[in-house]
C-alpha positions as CSV (number, residue, x, y, z in Angstrom):
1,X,77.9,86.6,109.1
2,X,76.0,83.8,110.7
3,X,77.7,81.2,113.4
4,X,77.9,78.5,110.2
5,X,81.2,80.2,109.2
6,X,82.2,82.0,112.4
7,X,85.2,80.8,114.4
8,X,84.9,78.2,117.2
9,X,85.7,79.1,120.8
10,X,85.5,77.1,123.5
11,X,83.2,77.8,126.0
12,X,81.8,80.0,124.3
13,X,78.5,80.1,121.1
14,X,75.8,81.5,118.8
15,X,79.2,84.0,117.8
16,X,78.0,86.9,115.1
17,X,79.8,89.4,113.9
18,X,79.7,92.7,114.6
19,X,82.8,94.4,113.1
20,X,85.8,93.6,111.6
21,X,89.4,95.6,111.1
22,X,92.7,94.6,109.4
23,X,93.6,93.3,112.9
24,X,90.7,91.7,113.9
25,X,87.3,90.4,113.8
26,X,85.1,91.3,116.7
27,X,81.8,88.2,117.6
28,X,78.8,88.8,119.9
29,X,78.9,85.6,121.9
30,X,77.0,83.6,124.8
31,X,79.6,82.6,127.2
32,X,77.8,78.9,128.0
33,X,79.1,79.3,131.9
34,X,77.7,82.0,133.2
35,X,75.0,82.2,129.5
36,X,76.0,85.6,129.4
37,X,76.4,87.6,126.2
38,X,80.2,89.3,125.4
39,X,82.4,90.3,123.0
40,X,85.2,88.5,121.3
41,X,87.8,89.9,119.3
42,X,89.5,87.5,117.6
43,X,93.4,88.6,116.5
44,X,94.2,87.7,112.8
45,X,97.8,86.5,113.5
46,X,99.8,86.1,109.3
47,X,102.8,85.6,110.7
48,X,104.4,88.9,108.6
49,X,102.7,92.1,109.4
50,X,100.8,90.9,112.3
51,X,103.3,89.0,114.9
52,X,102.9,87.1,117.5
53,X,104.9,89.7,119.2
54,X,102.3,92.3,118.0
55,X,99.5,90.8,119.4
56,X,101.2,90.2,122.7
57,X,101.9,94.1,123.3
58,X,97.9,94.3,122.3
59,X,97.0,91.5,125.0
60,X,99.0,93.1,127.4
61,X,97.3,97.0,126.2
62,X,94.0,95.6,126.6
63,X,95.0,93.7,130.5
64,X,97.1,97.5,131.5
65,X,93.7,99.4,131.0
66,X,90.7,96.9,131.7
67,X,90.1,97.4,134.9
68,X,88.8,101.0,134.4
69,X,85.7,101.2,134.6
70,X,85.2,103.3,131.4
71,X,87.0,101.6,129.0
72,X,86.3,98.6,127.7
73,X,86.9,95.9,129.9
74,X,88.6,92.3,129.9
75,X,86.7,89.2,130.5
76,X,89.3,86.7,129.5
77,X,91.4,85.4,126.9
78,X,92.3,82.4,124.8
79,X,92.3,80.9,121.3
80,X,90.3,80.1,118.7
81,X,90.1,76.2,117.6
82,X,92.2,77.0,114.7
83,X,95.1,78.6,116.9
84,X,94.1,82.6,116.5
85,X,94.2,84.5,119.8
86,X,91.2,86.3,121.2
87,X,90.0,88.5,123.7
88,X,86.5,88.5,125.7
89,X,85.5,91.8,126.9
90,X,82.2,93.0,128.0
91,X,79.5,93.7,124.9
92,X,77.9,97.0,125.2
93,X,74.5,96.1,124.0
94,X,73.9,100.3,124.2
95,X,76.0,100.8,121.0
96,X,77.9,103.5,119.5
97,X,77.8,107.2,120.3
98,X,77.6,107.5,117.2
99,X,74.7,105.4,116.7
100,X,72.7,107.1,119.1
101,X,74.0,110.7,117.6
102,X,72.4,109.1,114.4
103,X,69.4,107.5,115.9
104,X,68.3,110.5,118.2
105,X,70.3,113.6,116.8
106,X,72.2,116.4,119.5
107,X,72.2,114.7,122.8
108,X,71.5,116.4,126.0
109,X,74.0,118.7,127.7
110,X,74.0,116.9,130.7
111,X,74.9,113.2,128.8
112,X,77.3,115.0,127.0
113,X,79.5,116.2,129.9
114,X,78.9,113.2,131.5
115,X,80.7,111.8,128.8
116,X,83.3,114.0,128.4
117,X,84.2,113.8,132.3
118,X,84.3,109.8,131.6
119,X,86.3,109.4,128.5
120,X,88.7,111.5,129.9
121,X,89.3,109.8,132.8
122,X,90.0,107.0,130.8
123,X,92.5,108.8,128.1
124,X,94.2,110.0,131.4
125,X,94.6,106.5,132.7
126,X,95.8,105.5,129.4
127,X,98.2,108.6,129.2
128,X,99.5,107.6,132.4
129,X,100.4,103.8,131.1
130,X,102.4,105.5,128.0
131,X,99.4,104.9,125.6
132,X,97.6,107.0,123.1
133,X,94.5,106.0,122.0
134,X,94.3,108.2,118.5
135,X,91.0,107.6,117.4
136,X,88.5,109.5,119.7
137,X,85.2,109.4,118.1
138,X,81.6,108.9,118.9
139,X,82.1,105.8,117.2
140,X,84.7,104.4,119.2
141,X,82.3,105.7,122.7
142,X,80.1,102.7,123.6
143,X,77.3,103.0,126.3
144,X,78.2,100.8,128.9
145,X,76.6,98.9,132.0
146,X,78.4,101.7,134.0
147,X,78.7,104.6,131.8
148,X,80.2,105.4,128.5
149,X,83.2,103.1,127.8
150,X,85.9,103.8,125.3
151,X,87.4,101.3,123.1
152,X,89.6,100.8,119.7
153,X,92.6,102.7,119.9
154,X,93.7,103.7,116.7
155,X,93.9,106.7,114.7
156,X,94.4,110.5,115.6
157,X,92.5,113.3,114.0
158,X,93.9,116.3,115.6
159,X,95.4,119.6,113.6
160,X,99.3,118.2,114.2
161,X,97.6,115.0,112.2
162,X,97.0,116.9,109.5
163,X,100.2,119.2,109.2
164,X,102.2,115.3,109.8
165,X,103.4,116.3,113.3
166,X,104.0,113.3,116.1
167,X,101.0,113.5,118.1
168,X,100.5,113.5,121.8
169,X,98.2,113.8,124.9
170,X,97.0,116.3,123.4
171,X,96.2,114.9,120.0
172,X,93.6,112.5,121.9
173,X,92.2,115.3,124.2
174,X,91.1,117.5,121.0
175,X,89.4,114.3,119.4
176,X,87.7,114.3,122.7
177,X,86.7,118.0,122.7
178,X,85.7,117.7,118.9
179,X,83.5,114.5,119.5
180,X,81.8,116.3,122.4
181,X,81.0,119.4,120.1
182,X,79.3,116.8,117.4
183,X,77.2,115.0,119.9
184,X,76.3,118.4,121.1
185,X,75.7,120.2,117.5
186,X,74.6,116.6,115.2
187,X,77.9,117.4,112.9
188,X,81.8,117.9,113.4
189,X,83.7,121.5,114.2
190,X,84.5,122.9,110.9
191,X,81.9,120.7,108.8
192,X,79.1,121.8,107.1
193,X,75.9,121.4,108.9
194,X,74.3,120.1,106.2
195,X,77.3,117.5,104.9
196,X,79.2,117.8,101.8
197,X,82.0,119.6,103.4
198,X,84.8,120.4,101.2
199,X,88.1,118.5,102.1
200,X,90.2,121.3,101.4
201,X,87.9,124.1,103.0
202,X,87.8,121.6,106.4
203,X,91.5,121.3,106.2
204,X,92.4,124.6,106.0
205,X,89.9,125.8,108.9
206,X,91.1,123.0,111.0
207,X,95.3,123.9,110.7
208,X,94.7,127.6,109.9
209,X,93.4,127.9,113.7
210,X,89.6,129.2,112.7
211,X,87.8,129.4,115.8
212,X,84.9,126.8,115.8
213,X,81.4,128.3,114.9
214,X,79.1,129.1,117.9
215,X,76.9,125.6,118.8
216,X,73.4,125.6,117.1
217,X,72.1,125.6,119.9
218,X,70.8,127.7,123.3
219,X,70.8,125.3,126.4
220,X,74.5,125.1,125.8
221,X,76.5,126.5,129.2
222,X,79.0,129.6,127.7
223,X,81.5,128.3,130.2
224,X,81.3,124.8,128.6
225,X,81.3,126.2,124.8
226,X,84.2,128.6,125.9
227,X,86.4,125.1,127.3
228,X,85.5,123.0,124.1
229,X,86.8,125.8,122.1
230,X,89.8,126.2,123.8
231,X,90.4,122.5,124.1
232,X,90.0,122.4,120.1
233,X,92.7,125.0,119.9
234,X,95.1,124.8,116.8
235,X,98.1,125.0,118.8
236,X,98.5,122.1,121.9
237,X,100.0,124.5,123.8
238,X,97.1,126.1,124.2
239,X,95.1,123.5,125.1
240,X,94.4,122.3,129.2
241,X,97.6,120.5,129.9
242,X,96.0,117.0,130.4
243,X,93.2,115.6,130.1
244,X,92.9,115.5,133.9
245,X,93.1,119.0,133.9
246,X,89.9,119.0,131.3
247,X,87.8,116.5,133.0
248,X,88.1,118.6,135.8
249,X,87.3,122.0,134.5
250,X,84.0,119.9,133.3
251,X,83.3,119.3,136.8
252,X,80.3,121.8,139.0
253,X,82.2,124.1,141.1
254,X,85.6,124.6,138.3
255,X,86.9,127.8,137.9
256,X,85.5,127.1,134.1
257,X,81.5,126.4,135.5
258,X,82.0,128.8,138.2
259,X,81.8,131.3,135.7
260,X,78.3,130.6,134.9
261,X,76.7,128.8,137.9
262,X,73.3,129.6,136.7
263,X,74.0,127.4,133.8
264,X,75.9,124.5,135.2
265,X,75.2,121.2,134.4
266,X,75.2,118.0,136.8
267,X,78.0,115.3,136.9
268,X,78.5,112.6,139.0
269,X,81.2,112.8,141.4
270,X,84.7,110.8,140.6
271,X,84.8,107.1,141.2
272,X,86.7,106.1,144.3
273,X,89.7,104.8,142.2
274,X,89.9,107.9,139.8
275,X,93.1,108.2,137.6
276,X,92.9,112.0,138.7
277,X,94.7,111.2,142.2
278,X,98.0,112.8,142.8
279,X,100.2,110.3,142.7
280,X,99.3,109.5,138.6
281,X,100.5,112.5,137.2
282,X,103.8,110.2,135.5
283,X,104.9,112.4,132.6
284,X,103.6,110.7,129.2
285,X,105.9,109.6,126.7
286,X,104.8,108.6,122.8
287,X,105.1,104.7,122.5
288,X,106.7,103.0,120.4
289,X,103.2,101.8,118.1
290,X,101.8,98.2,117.6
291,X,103.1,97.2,114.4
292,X,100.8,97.3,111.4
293,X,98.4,94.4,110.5
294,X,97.7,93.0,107.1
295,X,94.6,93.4,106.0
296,X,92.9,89.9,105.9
297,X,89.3,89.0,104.9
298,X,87.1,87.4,108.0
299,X,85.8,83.7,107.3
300,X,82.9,83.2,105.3
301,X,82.7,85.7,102.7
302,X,82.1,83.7,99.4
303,X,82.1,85.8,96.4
304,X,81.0,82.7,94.4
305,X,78.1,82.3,96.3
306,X,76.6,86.3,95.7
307,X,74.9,85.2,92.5
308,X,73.3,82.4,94.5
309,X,71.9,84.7,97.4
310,X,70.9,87.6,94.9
311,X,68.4,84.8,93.1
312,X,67.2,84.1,96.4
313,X,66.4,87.4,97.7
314,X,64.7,88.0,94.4
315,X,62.3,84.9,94.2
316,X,61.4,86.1,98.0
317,X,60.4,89.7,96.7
318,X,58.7,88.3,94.3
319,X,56.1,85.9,96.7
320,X,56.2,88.7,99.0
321,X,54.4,90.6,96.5
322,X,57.2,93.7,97.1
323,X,56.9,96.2,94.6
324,X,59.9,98.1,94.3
325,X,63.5,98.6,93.0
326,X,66.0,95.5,93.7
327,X,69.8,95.8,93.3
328,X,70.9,92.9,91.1
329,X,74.5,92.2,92.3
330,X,76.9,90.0,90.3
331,X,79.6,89.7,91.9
332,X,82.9,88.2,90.4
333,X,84.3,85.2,91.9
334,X,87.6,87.3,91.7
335,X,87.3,90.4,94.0
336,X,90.4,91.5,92.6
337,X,89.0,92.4,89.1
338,X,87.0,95.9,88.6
339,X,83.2,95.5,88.6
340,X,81.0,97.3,86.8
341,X,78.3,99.1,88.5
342,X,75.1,96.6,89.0
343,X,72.0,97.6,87.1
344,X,68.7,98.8,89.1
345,X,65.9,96.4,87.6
346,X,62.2,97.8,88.1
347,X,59.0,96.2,88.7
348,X,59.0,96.7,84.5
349,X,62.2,95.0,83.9
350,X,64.0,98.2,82.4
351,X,67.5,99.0,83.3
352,X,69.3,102.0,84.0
353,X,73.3,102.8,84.3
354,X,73.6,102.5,87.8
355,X,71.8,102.1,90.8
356,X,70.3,105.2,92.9
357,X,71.1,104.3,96.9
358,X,67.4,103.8,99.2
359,X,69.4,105.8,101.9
360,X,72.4,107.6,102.1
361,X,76.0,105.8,102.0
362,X,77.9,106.1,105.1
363,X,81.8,105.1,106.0
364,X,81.3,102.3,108.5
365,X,85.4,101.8,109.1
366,X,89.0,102.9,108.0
367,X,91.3,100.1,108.5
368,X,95.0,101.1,107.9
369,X,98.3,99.8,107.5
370,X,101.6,101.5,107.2
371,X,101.4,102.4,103.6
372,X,97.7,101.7,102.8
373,X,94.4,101.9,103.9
374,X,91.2,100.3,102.9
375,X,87.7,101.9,103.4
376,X,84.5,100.3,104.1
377,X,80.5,101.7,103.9
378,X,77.3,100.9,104.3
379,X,76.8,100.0,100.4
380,X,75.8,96.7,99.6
381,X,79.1,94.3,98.3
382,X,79.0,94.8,94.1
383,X,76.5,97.3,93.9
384,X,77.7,101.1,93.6
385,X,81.4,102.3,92.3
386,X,83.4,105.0,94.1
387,X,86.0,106.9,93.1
388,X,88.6,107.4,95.7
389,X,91.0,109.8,96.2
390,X,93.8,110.6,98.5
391,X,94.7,114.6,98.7
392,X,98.0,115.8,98.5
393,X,98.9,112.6,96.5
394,X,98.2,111.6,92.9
395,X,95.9,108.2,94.2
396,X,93.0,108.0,92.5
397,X,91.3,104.3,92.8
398,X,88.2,103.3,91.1
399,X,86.1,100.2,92.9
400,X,83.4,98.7,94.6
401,X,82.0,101.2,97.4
402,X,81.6,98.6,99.9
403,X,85.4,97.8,99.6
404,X,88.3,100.0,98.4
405,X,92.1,100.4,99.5
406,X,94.6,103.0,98.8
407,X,97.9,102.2,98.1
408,X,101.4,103.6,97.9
409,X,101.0,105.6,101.1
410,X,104.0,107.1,103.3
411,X,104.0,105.8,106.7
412,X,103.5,107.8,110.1
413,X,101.7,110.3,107.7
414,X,97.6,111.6,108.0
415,X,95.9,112.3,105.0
416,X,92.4,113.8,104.0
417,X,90.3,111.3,101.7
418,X,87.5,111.8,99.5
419,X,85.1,109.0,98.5
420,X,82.6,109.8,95.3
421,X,79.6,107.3,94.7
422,X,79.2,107.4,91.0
423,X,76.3,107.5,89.2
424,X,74.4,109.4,93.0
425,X,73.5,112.8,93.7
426,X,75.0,111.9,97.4
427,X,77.5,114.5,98.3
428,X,81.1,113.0,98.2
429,X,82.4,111.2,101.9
430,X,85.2,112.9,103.3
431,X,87.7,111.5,106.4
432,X,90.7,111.9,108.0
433,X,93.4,108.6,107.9
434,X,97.0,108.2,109.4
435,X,98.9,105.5,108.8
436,X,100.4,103.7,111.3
437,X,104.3,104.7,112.7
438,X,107.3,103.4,111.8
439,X,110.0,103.8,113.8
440,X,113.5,103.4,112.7
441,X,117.0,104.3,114.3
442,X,120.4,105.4,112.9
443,X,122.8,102.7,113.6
444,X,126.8,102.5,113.5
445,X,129.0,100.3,114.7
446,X,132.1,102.2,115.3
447,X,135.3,102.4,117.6
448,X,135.9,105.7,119.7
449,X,139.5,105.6,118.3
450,X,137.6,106.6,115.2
451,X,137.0,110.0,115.3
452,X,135.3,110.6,112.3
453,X,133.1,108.2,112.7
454,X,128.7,109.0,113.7
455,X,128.5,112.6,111.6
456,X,126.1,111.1,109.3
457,X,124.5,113.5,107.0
458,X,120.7,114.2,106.7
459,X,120.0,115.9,103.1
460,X,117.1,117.8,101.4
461,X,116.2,115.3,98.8
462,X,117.1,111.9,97.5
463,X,119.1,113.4,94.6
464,X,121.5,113.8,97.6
465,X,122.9,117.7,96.9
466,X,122.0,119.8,99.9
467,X,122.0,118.8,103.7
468,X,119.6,120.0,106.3
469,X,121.3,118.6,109.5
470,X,123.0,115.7,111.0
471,X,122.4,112.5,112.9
472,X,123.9,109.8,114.8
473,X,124.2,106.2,116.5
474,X,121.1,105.8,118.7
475,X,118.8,108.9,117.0
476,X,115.4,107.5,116.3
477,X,112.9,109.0,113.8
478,X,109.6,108.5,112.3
479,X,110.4,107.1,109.0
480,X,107.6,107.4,105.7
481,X,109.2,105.7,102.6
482,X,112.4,105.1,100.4
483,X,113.4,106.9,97.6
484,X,116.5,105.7,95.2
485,X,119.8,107.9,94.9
486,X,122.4,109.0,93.0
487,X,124.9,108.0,94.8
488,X,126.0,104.5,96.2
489,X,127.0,104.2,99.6
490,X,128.4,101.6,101.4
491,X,128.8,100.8,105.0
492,X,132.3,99.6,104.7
493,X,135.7,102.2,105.8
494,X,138.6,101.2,103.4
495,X,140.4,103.7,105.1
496,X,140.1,102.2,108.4
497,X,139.3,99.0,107.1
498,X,136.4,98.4,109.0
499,X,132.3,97.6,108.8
500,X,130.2,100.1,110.0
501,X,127.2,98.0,109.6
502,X,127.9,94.0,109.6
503,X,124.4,92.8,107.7
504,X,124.4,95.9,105.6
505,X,124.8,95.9,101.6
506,X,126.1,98.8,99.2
507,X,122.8,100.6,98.6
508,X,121.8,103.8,96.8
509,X,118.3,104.0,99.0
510,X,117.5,106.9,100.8
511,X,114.7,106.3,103.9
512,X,112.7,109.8,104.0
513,X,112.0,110.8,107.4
514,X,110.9,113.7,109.8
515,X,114.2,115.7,111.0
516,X,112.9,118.3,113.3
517,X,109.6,118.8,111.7
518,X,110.9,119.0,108.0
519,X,111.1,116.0,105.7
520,X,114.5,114.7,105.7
521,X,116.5,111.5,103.4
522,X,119.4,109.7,105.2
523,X,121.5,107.2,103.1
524,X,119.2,103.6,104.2
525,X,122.7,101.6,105.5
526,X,122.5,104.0,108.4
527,X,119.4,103.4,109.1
528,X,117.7,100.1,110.9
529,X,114.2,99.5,109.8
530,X,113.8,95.9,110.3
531,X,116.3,94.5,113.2
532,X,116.1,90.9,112.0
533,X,116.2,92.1,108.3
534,X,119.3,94.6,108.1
535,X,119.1,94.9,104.2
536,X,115.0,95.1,104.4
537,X,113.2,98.6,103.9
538,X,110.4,96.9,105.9
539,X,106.8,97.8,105.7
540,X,108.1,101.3,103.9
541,X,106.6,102.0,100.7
542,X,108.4,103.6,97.5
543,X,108.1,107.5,97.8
């Protein structure tokens, strides 16, 4: 995107984009005062899905943990011209980790641990504040002015992802043992060195509690393999209680190096404001989550102007004397309708059925929702189809690779995904997605004198015949969809002629939810979804 159809900030030019999400857009700027270059990240506010509420818990996320020095930090806030809130942090011109893993292969031991000891510190920190970040990945690791520096909190990935368990501290601090192991080895625990990695194979390795492979390499420490295996542990129990606890064990002179001083590696020493003092060891308790965004397409993508630009880049070929294959991409001025797959033209003029990728196809980002999420690559817009497909679900979405969303999705649920490039002899993509919490709570309204009031039942299905367990005023759960009943129910006591539930209408929906680890359906006028929309099953999707 060029600075034509980016946003206007004041103070502030020459912005480009650099990434987008469902949530926001993120520009490289120049602030014009100090004609320095930053980051912006501008908030895509609807109104619906994305509050102004919503993006005033992220504002205040964002101020809680700037000021460490390795994560991300805050420059200033403000507003587009338009209205839209933004953010100015500092722009790590060193990129990704997972650029570098990309650009340069298995890093060295040494930058490694140093990593490790960083982006734990900065978990901790965010631990300590009641936040989890839940999307630790050499991707979401940038090389800082001081260090690495995390950023994007989002998505977890651990095993209790996978078997749809609430995750914890210790979700984040097996992401950060597993992204370790791939900078060290070039490719994930569990995957297959050289890619194609079966999604149900990596699943079951993953929750099955395999112990990962030995590193493919030698200048590895045994102490340090030995702690990333035990930090990558199936069970969080048996993982180091904190990630305090970890960073330290990655430290010279642990009882975990100590065990192999010849092979110790150098870290630097603590900063002076470390969140590893005494008096931050505050228990952690799961936060409520940021409420899901819409998805919402940044400014200046024309479809209507792709037939225009694929003329152009053609006539320059062709006075550049280039010799080769070009991708002919007619896009549709509706990006809602199915595309068929562009046809690769040769120097001859023939044709053929689809297009054969110059380099492989890679998942640049996952942005998710409560019930969706929509994947974007590397492939050029129009040019390759993908097949899609969610496991342990019957989705199976046909579209354009550089673009394509799955629907229908429970909420507070991770799922294994698989995306085919038809017409390639790439292997098929495969990722990890869980979509966003919900949080919903059992509510009555009822008089002590009424003692048979607050036994409400939680049953095994949403043809309402066996119960599991029961619930009350005040429980909260993680909720994942509706389901419709057999059986009416209605807030309303004729006996005691009273409302249980002032707002609430007879309804036969059931909200499924997780009841002590099993999947549980409690009649829907019990349970508060939406506070300012009693009768609304909220961002829920149908079961």
């Amino acid at each position: 995107m060029t600075a034509d159809h980016a946003p206007v900030v004041p103070g502030y030019r020459d912005l480009q984009m650099v990434a987008r999400g469902s949530s926001a857009v993120v520009y490289r700027a120049v602030q014009e005062r100090l004609d320095r270059t930053v980051a912006i990240k501008v908030l895509l506010v609807d109104g619906d899905m994305t509050t102004a509420e919503s993006v005033a818990k992220e504002l205040e996320t964002t101020v809680l943990l700037s000021d460490h020095p390795h994560i991300v930090s805050l420059i200033d806030t403000g507003a587009t011209s338009d209205g839209r809130p933004c953010i100015v942090m500092e722009y790590c011109g060193g990129g990704s980790y997972g650029a570098i893993l990309k650009e340069r292969g298995p890093l060295p031991v040494e930058e490694v641990v140093e990593l490790g000891v960083a982006v734990a510190g900065a978990l901790q920190a965010a631990h300590d504040a009641g936040i989890l970040h839940r999307d630790v990945k050499p991707q979401n690791v940038l090389r800082g002015r001081y260090g690495p520096a995390l950023a994007d909190f989002g998505i977890a990935r651990a095993p209790e992802a996978l078997l749809r368990a609430p995750q914890t501290a210790a979700s984040d601090l097996y992401s950060l043992a597993a992204s370790m192991w791939h900078l060290l080895a070039g490719f994930a625990p569990f995957a297959e060195p050289e890619g194609g990695t079966d999604p149900e194979v990596h699943r079951a390795k993953v929750v099955g509690g395999a112990v990962p492979p030995p590193l493919p390499r030698e200048d590895v420490p045994a102490w340090l393999e030995s702690l990333l295996a035990r930090a990558l542990a199936r069970d969080p129990a048996d993982r180091p209680e904190s990630c305090r606890a970890f960073a330290e064990a990655l430290r010279p002179g642990s009882s975990a190096a100590a065990e192999d001083p010849e092979r110790t590696v150098f870290v630097p020493a603590a900063e002076p404001n470390s969140p590893f003092a005494p008096d931050r060891s505050a228990p952690f308790t799961p936060p409520r989550p940021i409420e899901p965004v819409r998805l919402v397409r940044p400014p200046g993508r024309r479809p209507e102007l792709y037939p225009v630009l694929t003329a152009l880049v053609v006539t320059l070929v062709m006075v550049l004397g280039g010799v080769g294959i070009v991708l002919a991409v007619a896009a549709s001025a509706d990006r809602d309708e199915a595309a068929e797959p562009s046809a690769a033209v040769s120097e001859s003029g023939s044709e053929s059925a689809a297009p054969t990728p110059l380099e492989d196809i890679e998942i640049s980002l996952v942005d998710v929702s409560h019930s969706s999420f929509t994947v974007y690559t590397s492939a050029p817009a129009g040019a390759f189809q993908c097949v899609l497909t969610v496991d342990e679900t019957d989705i199976e979405v046909r579209g354009d690779c550089n673009e394509i969303t799955a629907e229908g999705l429970r909420a507070s649920t991770a799922y294994v995904f698989t995306l085919d490039i038809e017409g390639s002899d790439q292997a098929p993509l495969m990722d990890f997605v869980s979509t966003t919490w919900v949080l919903g709570q059992i509510e009555m309204d009822c008089p002590e004198t009424v003692e048979s009031c607050g036994d409400i039942s939680v049953y095994s299905g949403p043809d309402v015949t066996d119960t599991i367990g029961a619930t009350g005023p005040g429980d909260s759960f993680y909720l994942y969809c509706y389901a419709e009943g057999d059986e009416v129910f209605s807030p309303r006591s004729a006996e005691h002629d009273l409302d249980l539930h002032p707002g609430k209408d007879d309804s036969n929906l059931l909200i499924a939810l997780d009841y002590l680890g099993e999947t549980g359906y409690v009649p829907f006028i019990w349970t508060l979804v939406d506070p300012d929309r009693p009768n609304d099953t909220g961002p829920l999707a149908a079961c």
